[in-house]
C-alpha positions in Angstrom: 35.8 -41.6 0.7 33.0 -43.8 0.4 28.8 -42.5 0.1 27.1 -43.2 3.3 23.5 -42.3 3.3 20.3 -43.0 5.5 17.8 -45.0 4.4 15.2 -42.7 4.5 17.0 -41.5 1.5 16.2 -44.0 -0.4 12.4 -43.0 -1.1 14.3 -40.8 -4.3 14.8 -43.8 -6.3 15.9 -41.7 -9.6 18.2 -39.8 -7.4 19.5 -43.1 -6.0 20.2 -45.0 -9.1 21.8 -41.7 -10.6 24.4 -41.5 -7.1 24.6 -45.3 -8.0 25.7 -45.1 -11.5 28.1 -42.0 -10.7 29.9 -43.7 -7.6 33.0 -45.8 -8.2 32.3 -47.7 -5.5 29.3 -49.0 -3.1 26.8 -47.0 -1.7 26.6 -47.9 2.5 23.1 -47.5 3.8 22.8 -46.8 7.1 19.8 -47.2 9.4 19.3 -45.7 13.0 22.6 -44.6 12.4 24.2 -48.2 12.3 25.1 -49.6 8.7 22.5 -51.8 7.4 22.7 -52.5 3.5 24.8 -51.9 0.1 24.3 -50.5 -3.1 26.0 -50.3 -6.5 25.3 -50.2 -9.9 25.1 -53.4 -12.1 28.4 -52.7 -13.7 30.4 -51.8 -10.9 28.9 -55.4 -9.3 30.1 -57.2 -12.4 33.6 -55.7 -12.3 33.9 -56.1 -8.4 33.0 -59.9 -9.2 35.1 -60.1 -12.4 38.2 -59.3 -9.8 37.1 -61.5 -7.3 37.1 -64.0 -9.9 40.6 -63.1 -10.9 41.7 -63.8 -7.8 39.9 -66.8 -6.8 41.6 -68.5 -10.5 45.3 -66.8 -9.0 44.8 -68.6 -5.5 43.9 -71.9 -7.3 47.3 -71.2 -9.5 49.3 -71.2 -6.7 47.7 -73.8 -4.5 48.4 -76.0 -7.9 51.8 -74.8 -7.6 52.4 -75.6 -4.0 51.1 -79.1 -4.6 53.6 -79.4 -7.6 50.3 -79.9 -9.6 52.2 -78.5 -12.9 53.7 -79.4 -16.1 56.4 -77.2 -18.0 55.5 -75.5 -20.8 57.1 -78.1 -23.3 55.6 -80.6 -22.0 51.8 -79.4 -21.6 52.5 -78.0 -25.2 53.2 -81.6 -26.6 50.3 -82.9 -24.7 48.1 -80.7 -26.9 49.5 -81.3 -30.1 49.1 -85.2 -29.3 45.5 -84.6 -27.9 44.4 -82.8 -31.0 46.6 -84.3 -34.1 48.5 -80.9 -34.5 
């Protein structure tokens, strides 16, 4: 269930960042009672962009696929040797 907290909370700063680095997932500030911001600790940022990036390289994989944009493995494998004299 995700952390919802005002923002009137947020005047603890150590308690913050210590909710912050225990959550597994963001932090929703809310502010007369309608949500307003987002927080999470650096690493949790860094993995949540580390999937998005995962899936951004996926959807790009099978775009290439759709547009027949890609070479069998034999192939792409002899390409390389050629390229680099192997």
């Amino acid at each position: 269930m995700p952390k919802i907290i005002p923002i009137k909370e947020l005047k603890d700063t150590a308690r913050i960042s210590e909710l912050c680095h225990v959550a597994e997932e963001p932090i929703y500030i809310t502010k007369n009672g309608y949500g307003d911001m987002v927080i999470m600790s650096i690493d949790l940022f860094e993995k949540i962009q580390a999937q998005q990036n995962l899936i951004y390289g996926i959807d790009a994989s099978e775009k290439q696929i759709r547009e027949g944009k890609t070479k069998d493995a034999v192939s792409a494998l002899t390409a390389l040797r050629d390229k680099y004299d192997l």
